[in-house]
C-alpha positions in Angstrom: -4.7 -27.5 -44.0 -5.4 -26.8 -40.5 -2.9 -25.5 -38.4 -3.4 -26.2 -34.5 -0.3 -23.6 -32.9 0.0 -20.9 -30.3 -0.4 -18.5 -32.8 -1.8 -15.2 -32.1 0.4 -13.8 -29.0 2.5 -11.5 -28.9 5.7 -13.9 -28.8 7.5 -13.0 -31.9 9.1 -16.7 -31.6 5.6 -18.6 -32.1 4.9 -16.2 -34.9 8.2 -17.0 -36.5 7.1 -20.9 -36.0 4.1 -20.1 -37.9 5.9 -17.7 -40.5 8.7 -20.9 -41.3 5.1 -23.4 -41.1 3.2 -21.2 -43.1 6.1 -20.6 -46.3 6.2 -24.9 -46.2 2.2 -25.4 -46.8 2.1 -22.8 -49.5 5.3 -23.7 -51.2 2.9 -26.9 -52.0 0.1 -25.1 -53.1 -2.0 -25.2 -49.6 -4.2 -22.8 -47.9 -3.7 -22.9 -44.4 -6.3 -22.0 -41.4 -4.7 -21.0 -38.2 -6.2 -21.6 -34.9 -5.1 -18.7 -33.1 -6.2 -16.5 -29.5 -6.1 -13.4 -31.8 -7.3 -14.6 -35.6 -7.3 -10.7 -36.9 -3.9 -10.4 -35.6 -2.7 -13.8 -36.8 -4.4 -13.0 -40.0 -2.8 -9.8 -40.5 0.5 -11.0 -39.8 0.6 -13.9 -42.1 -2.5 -14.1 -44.7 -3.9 -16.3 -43.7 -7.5 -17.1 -42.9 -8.0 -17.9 -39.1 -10.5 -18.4 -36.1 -10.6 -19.6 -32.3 -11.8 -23.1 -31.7 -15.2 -21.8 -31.8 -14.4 -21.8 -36.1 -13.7 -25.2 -35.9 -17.3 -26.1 -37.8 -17.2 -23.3 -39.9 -15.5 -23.1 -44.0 -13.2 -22.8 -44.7 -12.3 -25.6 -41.8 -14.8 -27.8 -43.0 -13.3 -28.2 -46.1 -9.8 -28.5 -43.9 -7.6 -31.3 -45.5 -5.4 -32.5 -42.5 -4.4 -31.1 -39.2 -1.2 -29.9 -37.9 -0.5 -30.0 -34.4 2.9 -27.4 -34.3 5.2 -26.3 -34.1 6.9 -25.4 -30.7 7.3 -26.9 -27.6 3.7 -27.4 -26.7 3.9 -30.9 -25.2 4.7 -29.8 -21.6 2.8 -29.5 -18.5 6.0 -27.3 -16.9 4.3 -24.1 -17.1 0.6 -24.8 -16.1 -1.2 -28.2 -15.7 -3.5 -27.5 -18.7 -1.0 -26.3 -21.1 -1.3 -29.8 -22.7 -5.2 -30.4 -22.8 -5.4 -26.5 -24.5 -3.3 -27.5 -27.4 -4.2 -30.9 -27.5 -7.7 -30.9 -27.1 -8.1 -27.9 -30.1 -5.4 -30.5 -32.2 -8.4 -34.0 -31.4 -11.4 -31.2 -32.4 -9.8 -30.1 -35.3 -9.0 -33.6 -36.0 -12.4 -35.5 -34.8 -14.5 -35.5 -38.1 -12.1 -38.2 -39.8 -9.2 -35.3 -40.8 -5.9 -37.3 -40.5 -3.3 -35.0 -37.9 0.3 -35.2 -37.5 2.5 -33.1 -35.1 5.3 -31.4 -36.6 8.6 -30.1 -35.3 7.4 -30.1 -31.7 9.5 -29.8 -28.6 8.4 -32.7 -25.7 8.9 -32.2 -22.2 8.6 -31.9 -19.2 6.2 -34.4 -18.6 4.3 -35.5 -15.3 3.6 -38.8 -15.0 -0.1 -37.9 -15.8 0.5 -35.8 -18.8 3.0 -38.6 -20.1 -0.1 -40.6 -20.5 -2.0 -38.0 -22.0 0.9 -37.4 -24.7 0.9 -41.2 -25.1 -3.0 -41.3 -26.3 -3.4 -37.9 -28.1 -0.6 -38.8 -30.1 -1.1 -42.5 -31.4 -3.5 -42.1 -34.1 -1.1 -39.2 -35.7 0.0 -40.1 -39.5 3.4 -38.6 -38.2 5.7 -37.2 -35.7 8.5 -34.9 -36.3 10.2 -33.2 -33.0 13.1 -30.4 -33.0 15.7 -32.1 -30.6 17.1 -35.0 -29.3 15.9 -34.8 -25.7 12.2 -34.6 -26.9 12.7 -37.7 -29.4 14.1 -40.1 -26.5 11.0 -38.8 -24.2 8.4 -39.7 -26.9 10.1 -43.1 -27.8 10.2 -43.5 -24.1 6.1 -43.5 -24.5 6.1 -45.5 -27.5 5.4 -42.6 -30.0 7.7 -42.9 -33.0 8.9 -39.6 -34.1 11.6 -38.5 -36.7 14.5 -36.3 -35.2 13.7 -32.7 -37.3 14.9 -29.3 -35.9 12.7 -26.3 -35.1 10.5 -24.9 -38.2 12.0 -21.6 -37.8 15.5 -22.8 -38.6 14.0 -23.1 -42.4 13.5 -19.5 -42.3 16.5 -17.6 -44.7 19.8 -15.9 -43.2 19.4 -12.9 -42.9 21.5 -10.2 -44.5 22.3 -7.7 -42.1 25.7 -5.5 -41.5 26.7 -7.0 -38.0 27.4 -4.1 -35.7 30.0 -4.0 -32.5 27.3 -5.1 -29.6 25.8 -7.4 -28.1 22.0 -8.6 -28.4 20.4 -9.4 -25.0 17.5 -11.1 -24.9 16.0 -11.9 -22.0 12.1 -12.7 -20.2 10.3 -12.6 -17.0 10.5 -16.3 -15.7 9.7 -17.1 -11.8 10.4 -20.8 -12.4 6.4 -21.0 -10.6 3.7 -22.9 -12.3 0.8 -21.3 -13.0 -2.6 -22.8 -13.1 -3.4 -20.7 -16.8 -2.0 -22.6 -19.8 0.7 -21.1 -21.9 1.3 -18.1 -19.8 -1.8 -16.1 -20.9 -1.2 -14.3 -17.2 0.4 -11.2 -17.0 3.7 -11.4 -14.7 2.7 -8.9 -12.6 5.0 -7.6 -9.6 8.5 -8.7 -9.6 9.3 -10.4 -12.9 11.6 -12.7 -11.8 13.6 -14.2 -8.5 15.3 -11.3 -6.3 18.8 -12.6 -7.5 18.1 -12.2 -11.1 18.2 -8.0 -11.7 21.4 -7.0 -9.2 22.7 -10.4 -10.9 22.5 -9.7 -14.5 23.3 -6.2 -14.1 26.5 -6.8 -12.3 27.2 -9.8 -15.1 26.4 -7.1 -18.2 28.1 -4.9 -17.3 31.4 -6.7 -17.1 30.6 -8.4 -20.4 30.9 -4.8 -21.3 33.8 -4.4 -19.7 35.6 -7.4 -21.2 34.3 -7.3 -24.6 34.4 -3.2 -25.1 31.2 -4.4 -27.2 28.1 -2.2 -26.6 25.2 -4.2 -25.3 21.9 -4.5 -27.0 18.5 -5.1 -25.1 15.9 -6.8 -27.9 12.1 -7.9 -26.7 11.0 -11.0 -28.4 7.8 -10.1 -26.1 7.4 -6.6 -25.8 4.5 -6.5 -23.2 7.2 -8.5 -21.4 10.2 -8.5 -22.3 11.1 -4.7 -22.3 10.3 -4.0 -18.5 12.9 -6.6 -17.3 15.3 -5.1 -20.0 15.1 -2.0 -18.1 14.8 -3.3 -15.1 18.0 -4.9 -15.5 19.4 -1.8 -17.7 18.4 0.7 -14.8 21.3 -1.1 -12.3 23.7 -0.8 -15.1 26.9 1.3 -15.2 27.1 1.0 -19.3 25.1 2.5 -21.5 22.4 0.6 -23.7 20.2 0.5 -26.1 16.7 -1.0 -26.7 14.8 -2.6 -29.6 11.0 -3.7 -29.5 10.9 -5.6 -33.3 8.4 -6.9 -35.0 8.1 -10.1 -36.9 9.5 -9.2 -40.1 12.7 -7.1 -38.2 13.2 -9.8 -35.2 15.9 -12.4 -36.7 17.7 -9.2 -38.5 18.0 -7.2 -35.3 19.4 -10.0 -33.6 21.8 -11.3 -36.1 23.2 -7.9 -36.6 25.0 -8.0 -33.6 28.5 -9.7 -32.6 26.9 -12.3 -30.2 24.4 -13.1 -28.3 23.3 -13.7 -24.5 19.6 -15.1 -24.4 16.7 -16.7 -22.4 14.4 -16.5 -25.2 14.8 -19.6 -27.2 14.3 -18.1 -30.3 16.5 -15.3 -30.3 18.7 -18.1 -30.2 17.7 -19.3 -33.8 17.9 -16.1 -34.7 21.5 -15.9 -33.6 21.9 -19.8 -35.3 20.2 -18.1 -38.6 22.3 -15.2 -38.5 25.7 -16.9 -37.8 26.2 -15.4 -34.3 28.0 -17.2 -31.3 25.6 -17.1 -27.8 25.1 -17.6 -24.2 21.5 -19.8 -23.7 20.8 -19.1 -19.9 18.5 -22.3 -19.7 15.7 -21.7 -17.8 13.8 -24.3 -19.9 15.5 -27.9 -21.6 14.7 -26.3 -24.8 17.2 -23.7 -24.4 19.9 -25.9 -23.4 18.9 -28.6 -26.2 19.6 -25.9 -28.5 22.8 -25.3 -27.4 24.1 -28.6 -27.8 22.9 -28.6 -31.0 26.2 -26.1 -31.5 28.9 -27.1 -30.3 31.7 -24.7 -30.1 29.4 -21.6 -31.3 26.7 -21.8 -28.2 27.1 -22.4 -24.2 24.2 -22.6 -21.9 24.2 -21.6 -18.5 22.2 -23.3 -15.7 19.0 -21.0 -14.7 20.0 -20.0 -11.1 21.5 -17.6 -9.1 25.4 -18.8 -10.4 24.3 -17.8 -14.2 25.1 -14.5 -13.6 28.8 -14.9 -12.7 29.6 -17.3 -15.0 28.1 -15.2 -17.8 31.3 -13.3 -18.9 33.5 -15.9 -19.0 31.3 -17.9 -21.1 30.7 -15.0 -23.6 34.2 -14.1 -24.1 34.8 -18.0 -24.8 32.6 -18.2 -27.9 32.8 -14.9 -29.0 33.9 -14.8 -32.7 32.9 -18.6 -32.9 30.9 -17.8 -36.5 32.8 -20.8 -37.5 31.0 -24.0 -35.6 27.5 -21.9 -35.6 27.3 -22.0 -39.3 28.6 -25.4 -39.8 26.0 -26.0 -37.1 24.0 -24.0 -39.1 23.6 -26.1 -42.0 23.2 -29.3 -40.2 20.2 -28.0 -38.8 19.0 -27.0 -42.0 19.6 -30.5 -43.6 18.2 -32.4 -40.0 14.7 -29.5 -40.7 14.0 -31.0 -43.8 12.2 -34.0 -41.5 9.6 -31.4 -41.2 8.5 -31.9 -45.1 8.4 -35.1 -44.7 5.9 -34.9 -42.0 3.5 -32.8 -43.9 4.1 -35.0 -46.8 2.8 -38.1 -45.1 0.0 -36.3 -43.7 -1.0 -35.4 -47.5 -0.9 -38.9 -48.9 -3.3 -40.0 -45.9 -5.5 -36.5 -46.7 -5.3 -38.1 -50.5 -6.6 -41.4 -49.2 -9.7 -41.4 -47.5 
């Protein structure tokens, strides 16, 4: 089975995608071959063969089964105008020889008017569609793509079992809000990593979650080329004292559900948070992230991505904080709502099985 991801970068939140995509296709006796922009690191990380498109005519791809198109939100042209024919055009490659292709717990949106059409024709031969959130079902069905309403692969992953210590987990990225001609952010930030409210702002915000809570804070990269020079960026204009944490794959969803709560931009430390029980803040600088939120009611809030995030961080962290309650109810709903993902790859075997 070939799997058509962003696989391969250093965003511990795609690799947990491909970790929770990975455990489904060999739970069922499959040997999956990743497309990924770094196959030794991809291969090292998850044993699995791999290769860049270039491998696409090459075994063990030629004796590839089906194609998977997922997971993640890779149907949006918000973050460069050829986000969309990257992943898509590797998916209809992968795909072109007659392999049937499905698209599996994928987030949708935004959409251009151009790119809606593009979505609308990569996707109507596809076997199946499974996406993580309500927001991206309604935009596919507003295209005529059918899709079952699933939840995000890495919510399949297990809870973690961690002893949850008095801080919070902070988790934030560089983000500009600018589009950038190079799909997936492949560029390096570069200069100031985000608008000239967002350091003083945050700072001034953390440290009065500090205040409130008398909870230590936490700074953990989910991108560590990235993620950790904001952290200190932010950390530098502090009055309380922090720590930082740079985890791998196998210590990401641990290191975040051992804290108290959570204040996030990364999406995924967010299901890590959902995994490990722990009320959070989303600050949504993406639909995902607030998608996600509403997915838990009473355990998450999302804040609006501008300059009022800041000063309405506090007060929304104090509100959910000791909220295990809803996020594990929330929790288990997700867990039951994933399952839509099996069925995905199940219909993609039966028309593997058929030709």
């Amino acid at each position: 089975m070939t799997v058509a991801a962003w696989a391969g970068s250093t965003n511990l939140g795609d690799e947990l995608l491909l970790a929770a995509l990975v455990a489904k296709l060999r739970r069922r006796g499959l040997r999956p071959h990743v497309l990924s922009v770094d196959p030794g690191a991809t291969s090292a990380a998850h044993d699995v063969s791999a290769s860049t498109t270039r491998g696409l005519v090459k075994p063990p791809m030629t004796r590839s089964a089906g194609v998977l198109l997922g997971g993640g939100g890779l149907l949006q042209d918000e973050t460069s105008p050829f986000n969309l024919p990257f992943h898509l055009g590797r998916a209809w490659l992968a795909a072109a020889p007659g392999r049937p292709f499905a698209g599996i717990g994928l987030g949708a949106g935004p959409l251009s008017p151009t790119a809606r059409r593009v979505v609308r024709r990569a996707l109507s031969p596809a076997v199946a569609v499974s996406v993580r959130d309500l927001a991206s079902q309604d935009l596919l069905r507003s295209l005529g793509v059918p899709s079952t309403l699933a939840a995000d692969l890495a919510v399949s992953l297990p809870a973690p079992q961690v002893r949850v210590e008095g801080r919070v987990a902070v988790a934030l990225r560089p983000w500009t809000g600018a589009r950038s001609m190079v799909p997936v952010e492949r560029r390096r930030t570069g200069g100031s990593p985000a608008p000239e409210w967002f350091v003083p702002g945050m700072a001034a915000a953390l440290d009065q979650v500090a205040d409130r809570t008398g909870l230590a804070l936490h700074f953990v990269a989910l991108q560590r080329d990235r993620d950790d020079a904001v952290h200190r960026a932010v950390a530098d204009r502090m009055r309380a004292t922090v720590t930082f944490a740079t985890p791998d794959l196998d210590t990401v969803v641990a290191e975040v559900a051992a804290c108290e709560a959570v204040i996030a931009m990364r999406y995924h430390a967010g299901i890590a948070a959902l995994l490990g029980g722990r009320p959070a803040v989303l600050i949504g600088y993406s639909s995902k992230v607030a998608s996600l939120a509403a997915d838990v009611p009473g355990g998450m809030k999302a804040l609006a991505w501008g300059p009022a995030a800041p000063g309405a961080l506090a007060d929304a962290l104090v509100s959910v904080v000791g909220a295990t309650g809803p996020v594990c109810d929330a929790r288990e709903r997700l867990r039951s709502r994933e399952l839509g993902n099996d069925v995905v790859i199940d219909r993609l075997l039966e028309a593997a099985s058929a030709r």
